[in-house]
Biotite code that builds the C-alpha atoms (Angstrom):
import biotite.structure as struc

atoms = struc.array([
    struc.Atom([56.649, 22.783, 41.865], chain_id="A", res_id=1, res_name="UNK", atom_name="CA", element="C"),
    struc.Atom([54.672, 24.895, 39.919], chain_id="A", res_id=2, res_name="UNK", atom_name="CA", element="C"),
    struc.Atom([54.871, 28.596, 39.029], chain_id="A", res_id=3, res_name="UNK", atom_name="CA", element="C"),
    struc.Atom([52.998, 30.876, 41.175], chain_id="A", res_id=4, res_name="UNK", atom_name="CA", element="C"),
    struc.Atom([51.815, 34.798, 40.763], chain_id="A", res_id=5, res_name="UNK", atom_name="CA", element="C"),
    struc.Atom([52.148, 36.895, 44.433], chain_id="A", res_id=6, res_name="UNK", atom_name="CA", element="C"),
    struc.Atom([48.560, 36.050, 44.980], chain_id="A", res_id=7, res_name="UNK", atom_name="CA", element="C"),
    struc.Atom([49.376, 31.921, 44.875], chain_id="A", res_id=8, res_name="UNK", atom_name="CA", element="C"),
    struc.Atom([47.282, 31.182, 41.962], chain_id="A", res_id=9, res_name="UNK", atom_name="CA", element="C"),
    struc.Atom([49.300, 28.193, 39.766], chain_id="A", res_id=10, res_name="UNK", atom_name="CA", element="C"),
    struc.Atom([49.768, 29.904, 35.969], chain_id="A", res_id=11, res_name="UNK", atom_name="CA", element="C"),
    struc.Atom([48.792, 26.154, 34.479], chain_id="A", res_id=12, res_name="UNK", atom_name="CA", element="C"),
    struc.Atom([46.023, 26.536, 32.727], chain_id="A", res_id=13, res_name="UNK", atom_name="CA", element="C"),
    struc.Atom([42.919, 24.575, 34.382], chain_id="A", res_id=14, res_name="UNK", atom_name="CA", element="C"),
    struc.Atom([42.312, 21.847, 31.744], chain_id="A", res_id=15, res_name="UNK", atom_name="CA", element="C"),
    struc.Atom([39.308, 20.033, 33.134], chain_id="A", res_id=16, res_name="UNK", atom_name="CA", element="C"),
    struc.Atom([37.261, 23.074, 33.295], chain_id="A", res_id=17, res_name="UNK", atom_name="CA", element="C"),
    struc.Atom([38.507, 24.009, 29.744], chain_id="A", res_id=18, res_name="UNK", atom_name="CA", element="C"),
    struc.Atom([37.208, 20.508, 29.013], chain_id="A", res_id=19, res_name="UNK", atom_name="CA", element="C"),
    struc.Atom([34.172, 21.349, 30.691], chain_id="A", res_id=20, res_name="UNK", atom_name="CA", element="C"),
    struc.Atom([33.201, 24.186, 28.742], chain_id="A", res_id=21, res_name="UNK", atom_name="CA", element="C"),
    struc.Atom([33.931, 22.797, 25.398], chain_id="A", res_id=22, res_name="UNK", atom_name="CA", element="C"),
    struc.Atom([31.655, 19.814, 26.319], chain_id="A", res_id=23, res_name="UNK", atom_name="CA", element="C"),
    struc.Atom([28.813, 21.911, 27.543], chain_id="A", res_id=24, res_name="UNK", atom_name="CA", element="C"),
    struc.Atom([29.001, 24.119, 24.499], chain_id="A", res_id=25, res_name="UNK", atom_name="CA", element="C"),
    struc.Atom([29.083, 21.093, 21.807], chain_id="A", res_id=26, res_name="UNK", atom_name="CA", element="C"),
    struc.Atom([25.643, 19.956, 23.533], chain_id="A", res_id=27, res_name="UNK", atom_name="CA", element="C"),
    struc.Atom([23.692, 22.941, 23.734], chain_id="A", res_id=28, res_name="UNK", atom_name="CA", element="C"),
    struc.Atom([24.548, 23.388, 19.997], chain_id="A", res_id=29, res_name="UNK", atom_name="CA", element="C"),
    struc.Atom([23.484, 20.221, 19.492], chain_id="A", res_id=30, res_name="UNK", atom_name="CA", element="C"),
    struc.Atom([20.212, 20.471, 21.045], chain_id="A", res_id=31, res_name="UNK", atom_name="CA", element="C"),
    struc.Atom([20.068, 23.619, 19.419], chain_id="A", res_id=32, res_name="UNK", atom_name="CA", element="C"),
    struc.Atom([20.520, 21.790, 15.766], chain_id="A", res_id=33, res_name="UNK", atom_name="CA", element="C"),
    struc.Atom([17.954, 19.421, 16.928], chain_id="A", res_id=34, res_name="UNK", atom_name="CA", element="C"),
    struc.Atom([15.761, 21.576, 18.124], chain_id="A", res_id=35, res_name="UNK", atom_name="CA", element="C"),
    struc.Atom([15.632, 23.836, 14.613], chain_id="A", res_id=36, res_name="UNK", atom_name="CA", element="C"),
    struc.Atom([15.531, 20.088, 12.022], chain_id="A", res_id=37, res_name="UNK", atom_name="CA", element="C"),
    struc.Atom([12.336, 19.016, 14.227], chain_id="A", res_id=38, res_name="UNK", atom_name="CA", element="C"),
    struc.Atom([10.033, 20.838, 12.885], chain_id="A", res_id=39, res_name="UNK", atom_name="CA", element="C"),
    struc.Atom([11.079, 20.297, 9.191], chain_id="A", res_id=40, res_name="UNK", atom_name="CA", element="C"),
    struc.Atom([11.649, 16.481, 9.792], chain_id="A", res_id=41, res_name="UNK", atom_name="CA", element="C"),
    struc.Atom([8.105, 16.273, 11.144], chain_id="A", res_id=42, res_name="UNK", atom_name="CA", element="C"),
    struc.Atom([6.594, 18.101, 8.663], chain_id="A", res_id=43, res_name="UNK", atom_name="CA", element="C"),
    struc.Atom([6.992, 15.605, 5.963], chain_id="A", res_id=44, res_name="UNK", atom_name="CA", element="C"),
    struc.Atom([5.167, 13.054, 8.070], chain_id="A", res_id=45, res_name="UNK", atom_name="CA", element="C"),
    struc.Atom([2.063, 11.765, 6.153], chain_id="A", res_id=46, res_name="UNK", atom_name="CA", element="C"),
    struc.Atom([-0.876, 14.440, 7.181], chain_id="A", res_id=47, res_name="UNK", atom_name="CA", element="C"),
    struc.Atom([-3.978, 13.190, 8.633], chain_id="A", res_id=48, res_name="UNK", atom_name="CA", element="C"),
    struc.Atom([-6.279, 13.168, 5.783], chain_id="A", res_id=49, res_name="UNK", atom_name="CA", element="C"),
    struc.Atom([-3.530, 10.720, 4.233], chain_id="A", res_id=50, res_name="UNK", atom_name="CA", element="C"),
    struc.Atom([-3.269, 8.272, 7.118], chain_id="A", res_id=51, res_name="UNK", atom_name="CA", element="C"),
    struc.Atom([-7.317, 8.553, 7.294], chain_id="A", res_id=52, res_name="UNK", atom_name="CA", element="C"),
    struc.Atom([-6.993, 7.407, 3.087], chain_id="A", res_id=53, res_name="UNK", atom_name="CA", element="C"),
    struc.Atom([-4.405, 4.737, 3.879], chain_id="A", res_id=54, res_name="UNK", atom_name="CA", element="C"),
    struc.Atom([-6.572, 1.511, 4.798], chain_id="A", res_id=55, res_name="UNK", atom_name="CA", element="C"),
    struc.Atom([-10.346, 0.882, 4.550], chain_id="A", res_id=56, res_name="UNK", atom_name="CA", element="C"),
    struc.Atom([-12.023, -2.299, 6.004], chain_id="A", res_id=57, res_name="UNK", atom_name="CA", element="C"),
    struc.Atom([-14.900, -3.852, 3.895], chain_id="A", res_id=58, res_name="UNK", atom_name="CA", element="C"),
    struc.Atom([-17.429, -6.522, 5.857], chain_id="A", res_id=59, res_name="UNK", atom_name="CA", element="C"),
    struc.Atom([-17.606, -9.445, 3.362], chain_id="A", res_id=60, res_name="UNK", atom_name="CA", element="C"),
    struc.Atom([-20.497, -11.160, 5.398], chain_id="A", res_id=61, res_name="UNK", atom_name="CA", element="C"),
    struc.Atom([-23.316, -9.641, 2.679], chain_id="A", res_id=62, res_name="UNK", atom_name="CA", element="C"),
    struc.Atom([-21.256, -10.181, -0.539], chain_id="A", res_id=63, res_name="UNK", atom_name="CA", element="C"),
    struc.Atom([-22.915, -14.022, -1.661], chain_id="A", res_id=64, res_name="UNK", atom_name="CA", element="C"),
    struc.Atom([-21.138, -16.497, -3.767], chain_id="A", res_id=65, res_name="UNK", atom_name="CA", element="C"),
    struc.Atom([-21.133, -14.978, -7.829], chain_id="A", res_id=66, res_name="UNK", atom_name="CA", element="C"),
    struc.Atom([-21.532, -11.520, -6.714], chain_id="A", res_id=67, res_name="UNK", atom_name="CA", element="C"),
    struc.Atom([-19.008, -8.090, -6.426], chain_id="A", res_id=68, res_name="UNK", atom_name="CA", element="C"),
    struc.Atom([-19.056, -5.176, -4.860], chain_id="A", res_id=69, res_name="UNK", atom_name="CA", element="C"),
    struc.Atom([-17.021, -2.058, -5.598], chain_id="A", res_id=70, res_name="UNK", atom_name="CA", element="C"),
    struc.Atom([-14.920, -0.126, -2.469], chain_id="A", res_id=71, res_name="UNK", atom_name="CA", element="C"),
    struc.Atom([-13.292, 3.054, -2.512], chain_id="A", res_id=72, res_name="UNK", atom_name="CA", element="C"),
    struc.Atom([-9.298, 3.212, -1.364], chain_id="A", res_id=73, res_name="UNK", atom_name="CA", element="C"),
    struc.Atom([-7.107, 5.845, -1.914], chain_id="A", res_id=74, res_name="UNK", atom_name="CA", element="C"),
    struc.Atom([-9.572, 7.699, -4.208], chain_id="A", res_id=75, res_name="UNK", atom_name="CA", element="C"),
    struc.Atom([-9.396, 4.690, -6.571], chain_id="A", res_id=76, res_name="UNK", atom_name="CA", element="C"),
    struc.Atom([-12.310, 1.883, -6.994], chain_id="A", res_id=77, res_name="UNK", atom_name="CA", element="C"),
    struc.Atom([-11.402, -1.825, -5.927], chain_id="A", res_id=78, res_name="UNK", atom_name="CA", element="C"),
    struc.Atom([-13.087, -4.493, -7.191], chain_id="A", res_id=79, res_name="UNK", atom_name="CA", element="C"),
    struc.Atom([-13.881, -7.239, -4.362], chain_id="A", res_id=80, res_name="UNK", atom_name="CA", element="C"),
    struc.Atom([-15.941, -10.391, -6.035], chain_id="A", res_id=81, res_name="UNK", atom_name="CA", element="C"),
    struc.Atom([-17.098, -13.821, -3.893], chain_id="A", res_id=82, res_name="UNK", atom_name="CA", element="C"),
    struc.Atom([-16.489, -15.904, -6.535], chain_id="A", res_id=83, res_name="UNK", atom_name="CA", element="C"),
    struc.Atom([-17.895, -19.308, -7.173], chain_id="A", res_id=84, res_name="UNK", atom_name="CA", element="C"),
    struc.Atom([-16.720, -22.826, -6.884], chain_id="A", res_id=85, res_name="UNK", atom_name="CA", element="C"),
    struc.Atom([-16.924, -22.616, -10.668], chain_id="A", res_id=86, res_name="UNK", atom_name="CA", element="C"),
    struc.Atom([-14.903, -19.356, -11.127], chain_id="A", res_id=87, res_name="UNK", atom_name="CA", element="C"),
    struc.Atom([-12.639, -20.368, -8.880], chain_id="A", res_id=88, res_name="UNK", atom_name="CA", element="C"),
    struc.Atom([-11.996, -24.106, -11.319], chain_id="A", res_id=89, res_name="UNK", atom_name="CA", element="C"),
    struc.Atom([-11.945, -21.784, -14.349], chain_id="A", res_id=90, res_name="UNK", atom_name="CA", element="C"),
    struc.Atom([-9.836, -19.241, -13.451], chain_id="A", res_id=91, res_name="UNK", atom_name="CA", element="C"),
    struc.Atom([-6.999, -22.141, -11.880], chain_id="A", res_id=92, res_name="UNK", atom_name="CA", element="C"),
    struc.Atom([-7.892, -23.976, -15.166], chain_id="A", res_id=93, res_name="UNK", atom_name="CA", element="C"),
    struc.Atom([-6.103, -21.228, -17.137], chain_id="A", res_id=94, res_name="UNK", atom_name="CA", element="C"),
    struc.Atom([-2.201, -22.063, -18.719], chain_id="A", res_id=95, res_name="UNK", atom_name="CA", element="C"),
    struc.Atom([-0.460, -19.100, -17.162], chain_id="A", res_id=96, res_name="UNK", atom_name="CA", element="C"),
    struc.Atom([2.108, -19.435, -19.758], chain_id="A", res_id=97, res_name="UNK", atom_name="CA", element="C"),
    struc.Atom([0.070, -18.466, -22.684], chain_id="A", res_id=98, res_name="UNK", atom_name="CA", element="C"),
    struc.Atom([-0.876, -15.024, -20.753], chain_id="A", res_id=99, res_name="UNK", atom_name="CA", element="C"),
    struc.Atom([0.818, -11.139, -21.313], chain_id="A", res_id=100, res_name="UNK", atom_name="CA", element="C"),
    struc.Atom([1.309, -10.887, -17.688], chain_id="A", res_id=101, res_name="UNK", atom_name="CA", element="C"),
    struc.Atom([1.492, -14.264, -16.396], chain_id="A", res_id=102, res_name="UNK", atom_name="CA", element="C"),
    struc.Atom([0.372, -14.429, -11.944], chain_id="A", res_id=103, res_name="UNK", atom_name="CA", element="C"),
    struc.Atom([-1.441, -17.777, -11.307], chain_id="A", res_id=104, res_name="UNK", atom_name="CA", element="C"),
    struc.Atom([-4.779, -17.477, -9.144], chain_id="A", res_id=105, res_name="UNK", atom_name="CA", element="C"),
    struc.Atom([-3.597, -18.398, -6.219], chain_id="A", res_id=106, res_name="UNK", atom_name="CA", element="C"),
    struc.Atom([-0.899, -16.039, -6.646], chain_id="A", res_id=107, res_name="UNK", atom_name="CA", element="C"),
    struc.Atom([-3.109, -12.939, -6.723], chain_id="A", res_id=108, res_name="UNK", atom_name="CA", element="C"),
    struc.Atom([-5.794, -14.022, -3.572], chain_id="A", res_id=109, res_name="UNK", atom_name="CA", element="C"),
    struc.Atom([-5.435, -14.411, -0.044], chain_id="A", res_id=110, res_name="UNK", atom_name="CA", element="C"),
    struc.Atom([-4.310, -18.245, 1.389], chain_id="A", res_id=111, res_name="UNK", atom_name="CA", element="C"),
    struc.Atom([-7.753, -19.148, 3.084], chain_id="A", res_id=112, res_name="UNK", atom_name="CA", element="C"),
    struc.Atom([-9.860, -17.067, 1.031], chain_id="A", res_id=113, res_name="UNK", atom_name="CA", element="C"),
    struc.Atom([-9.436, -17.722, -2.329], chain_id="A", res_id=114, res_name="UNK", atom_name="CA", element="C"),
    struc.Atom([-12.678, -17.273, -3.511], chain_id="A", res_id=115, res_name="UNK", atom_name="CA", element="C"),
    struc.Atom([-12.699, -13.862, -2.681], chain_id="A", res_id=116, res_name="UNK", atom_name="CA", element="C"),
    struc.Atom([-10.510, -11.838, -5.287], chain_id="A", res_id=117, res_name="UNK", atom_name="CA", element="C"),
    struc.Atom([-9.705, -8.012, -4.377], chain_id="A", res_id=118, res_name="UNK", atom_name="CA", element="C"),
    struc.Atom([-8.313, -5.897, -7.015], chain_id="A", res_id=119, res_name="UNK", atom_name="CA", element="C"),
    struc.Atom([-7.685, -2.214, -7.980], chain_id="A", res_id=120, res_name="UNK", atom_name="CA", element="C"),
    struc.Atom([-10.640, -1.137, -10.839], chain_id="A", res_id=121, res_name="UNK", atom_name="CA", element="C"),
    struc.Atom([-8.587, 0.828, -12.717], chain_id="A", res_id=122, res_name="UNK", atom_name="CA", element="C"),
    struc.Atom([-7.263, -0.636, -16.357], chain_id="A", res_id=123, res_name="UNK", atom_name="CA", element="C"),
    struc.Atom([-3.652, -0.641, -16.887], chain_id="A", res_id=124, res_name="UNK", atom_name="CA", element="C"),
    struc.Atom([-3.767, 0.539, -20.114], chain_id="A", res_id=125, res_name="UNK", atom_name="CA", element="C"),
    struc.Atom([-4.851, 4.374, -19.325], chain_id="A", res_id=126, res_name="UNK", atom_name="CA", element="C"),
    struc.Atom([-6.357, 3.903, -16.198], chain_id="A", res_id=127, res_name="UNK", atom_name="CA", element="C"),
    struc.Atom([-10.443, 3.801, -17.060], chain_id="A", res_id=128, res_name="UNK", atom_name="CA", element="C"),
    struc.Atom([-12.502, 1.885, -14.647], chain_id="A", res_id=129, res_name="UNK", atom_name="CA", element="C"),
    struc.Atom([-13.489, -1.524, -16.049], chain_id="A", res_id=130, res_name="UNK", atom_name="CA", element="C"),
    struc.Atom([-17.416, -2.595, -16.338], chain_id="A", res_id=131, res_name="UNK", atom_name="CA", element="C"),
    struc.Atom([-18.341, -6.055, -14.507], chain_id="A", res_id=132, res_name="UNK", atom_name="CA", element="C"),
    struc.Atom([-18.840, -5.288, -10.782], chain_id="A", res_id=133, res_name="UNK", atom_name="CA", element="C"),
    struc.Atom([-22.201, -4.209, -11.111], chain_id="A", res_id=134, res_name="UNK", atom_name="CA", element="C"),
    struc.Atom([-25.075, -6.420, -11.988], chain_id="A", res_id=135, res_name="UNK", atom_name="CA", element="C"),
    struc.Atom([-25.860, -6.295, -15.816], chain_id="A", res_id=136, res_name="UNK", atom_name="CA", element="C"),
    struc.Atom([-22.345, -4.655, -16.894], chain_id="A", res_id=137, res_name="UNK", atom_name="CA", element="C"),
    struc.Atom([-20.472, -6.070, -19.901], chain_id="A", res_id=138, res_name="UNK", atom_name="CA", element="C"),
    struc.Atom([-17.982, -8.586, -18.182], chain_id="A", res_id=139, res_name="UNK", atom_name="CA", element="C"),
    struc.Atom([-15.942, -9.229, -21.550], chain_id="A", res_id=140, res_name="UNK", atom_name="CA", element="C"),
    struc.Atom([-15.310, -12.478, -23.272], chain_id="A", res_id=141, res_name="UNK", atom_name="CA", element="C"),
    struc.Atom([-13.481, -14.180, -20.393], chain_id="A", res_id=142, res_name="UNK", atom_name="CA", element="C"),
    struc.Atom([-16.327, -13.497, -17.761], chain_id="A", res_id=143, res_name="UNK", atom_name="CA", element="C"),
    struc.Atom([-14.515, -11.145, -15.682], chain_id="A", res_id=144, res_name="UNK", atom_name="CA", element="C"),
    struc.Atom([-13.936, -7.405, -16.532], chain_id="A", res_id=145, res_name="UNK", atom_name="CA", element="C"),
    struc.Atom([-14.593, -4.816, -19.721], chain_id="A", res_id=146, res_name="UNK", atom_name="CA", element="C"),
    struc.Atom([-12.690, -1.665, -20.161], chain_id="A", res_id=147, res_name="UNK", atom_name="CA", element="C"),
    struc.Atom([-15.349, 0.459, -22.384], chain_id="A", res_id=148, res_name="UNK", atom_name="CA", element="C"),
    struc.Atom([-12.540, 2.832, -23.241], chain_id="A", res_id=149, res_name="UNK", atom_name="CA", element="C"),
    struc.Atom([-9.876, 0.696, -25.487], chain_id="A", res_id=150, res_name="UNK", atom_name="CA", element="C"),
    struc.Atom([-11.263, -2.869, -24.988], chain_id="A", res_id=151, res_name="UNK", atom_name="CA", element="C"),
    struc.Atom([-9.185, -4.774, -22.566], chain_id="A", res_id=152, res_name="UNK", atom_name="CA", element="C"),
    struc.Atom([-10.825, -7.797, -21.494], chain_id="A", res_id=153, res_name="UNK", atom_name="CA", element="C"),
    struc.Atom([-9.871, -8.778, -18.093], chain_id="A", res_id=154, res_name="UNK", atom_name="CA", element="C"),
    struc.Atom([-10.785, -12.666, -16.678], chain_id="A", res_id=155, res_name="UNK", atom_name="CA", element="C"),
    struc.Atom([-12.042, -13.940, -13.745], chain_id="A", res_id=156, res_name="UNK", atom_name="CA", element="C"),
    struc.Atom([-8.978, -13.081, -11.748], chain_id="A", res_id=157, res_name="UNK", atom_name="CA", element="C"),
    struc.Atom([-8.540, -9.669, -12.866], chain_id="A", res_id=158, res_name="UNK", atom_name="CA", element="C"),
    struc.Atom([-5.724, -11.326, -15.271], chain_id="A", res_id=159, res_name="UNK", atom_name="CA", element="C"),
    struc.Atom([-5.036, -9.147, -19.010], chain_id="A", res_id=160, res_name="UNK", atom_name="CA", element="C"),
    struc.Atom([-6.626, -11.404, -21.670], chain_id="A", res_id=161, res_name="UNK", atom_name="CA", element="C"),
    struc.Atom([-7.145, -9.381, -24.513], chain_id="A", res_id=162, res_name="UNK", atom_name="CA", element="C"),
    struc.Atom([-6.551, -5.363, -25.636], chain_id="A", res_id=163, res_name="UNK", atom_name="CA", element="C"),
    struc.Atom([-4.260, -3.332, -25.132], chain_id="A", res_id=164, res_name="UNK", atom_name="CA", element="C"),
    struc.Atom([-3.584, -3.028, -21.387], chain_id="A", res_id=165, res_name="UNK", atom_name="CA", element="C"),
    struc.Atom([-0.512, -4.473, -20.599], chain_id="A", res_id=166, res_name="UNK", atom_name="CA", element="C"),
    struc.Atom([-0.722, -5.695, -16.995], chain_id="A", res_id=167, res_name="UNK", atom_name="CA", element="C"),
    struc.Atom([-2.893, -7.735, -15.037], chain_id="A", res_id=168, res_name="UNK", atom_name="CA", element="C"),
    struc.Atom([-5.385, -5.466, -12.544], chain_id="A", res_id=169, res_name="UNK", atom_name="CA", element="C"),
    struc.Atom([-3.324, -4.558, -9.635], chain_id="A", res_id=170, res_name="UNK", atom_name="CA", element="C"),
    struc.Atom([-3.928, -6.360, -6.309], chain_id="A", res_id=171, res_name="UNK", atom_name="CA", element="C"),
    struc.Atom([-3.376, -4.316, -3.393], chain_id="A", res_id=172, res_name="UNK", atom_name="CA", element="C"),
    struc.Atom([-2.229, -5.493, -0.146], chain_id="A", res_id=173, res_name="UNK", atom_name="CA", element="C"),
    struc.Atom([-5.363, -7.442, 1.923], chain_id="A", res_id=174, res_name="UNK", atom_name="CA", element="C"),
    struc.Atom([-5.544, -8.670, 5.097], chain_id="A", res_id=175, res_name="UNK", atom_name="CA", element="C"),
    struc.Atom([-8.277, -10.414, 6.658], chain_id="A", res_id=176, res_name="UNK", atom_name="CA", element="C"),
    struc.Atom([-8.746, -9.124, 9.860], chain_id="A", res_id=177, res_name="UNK", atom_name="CA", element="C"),
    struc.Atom([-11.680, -12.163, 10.223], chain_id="A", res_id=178, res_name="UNK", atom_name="CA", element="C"),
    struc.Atom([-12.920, -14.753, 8.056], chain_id="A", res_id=179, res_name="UNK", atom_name="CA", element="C"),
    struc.Atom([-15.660, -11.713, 6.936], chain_id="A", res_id=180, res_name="UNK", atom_name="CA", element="C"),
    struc.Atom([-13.907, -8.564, 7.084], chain_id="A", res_id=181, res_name="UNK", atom_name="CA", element="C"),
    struc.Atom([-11.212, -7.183, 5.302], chain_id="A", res_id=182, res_name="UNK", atom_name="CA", element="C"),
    struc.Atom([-8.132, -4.076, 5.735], chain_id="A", res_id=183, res_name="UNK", atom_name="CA", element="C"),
    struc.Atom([-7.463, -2.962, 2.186], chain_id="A", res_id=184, res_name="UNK", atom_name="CA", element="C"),
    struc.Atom([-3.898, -0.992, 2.405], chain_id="A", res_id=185, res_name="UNK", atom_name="CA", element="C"),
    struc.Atom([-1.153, -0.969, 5.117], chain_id="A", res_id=186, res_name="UNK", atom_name="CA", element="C"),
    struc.Atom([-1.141, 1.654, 8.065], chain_id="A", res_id=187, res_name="UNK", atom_name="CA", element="C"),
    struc.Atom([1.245, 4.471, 7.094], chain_id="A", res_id=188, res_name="UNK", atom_name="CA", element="C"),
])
């Protein structure tokens, strides 16, 4: 039997409630702790300026066969060019082991749209924007892209042929939402 005071009251100590409080106590702090890392977790969420900046869709349906148009993504130009049947047999035509960075064609366009080649304008070397997109710019000696700052001479799929740069023009990530239009960049 259990020891008992005059009043009646058992002098075991009352574990469950002991329990009890212990448990109750662990969660508020807890909520507490959670409630205090919130806001500095959420703050380094991308803003909305930045999630405004992370994709931008371009209608193709106006850009003809042999011509290029230049976008803005991210603050940076990109290069998208309909190229011809032609372009498309030249630039395939190429021995990708005789280049500085070697990326077949196919390797650097969408399946299914081929003939459309998307790229960042912005020369590896130092980061100048290439001439070519516009009509009557210096397209280099392989028909594709100039950089008038150091000479890199880009070809007709944005591949390094000649000067100093010493990567290929970057090609971002595409996705054709329809055969015409296209979502340059990934939502953040």
């Amino acid at each position: 039997m259990a020891d008992t005071n005059d009043l009646g009251f058992s002098h075991e100590p009352d574990i469950s409630r002991r329990d009890f409080i212990h448990v109750a106590t662990g969660a508020f702090a807890a909520t507490g702790a959670a409630l205090v890392a919130w806001p500095l977790i959420h703050q380094m969420n991308p803003s909305a300026d930045v999630k405004a900046l992370a994709t931008v869709e371009v209608d193709l349906s106006a850009v003809e066969a042999g011509q290029a148009i230049k976008v803005f993504w991210r603050g940076k130009p990109v290069f998208i060019r309909n190229r011809t049947e032609t372009e498309l047999e030249e630039a395939r035509a190429v021995d990708v082991s005789a280049l500085r960075d070697p990326q077949t064609d196919v390797e650097r366009t969408v399946e299914g749209h081929e003939n459309f080649l998307i790229v960042v304008g912005a020369c590896t070397h130092l980061g100048c924007i290439p001439l070519g997109t516009a009509v009557g710019e210096q397209k280099g000696d392989y028909d594709g892209w100039f950089c008038p700052c150091h000479g890199s001479h880009y070809d007709i799929s944005g591949r390094i042929r000649k000067g100093p740069a010493p990567k290929n023009l970057e090609v971002p990530y595409v996705e054709f939402l329809t055969p015409t239009t296209v979502q340059i960049g990934q939502e953040v």
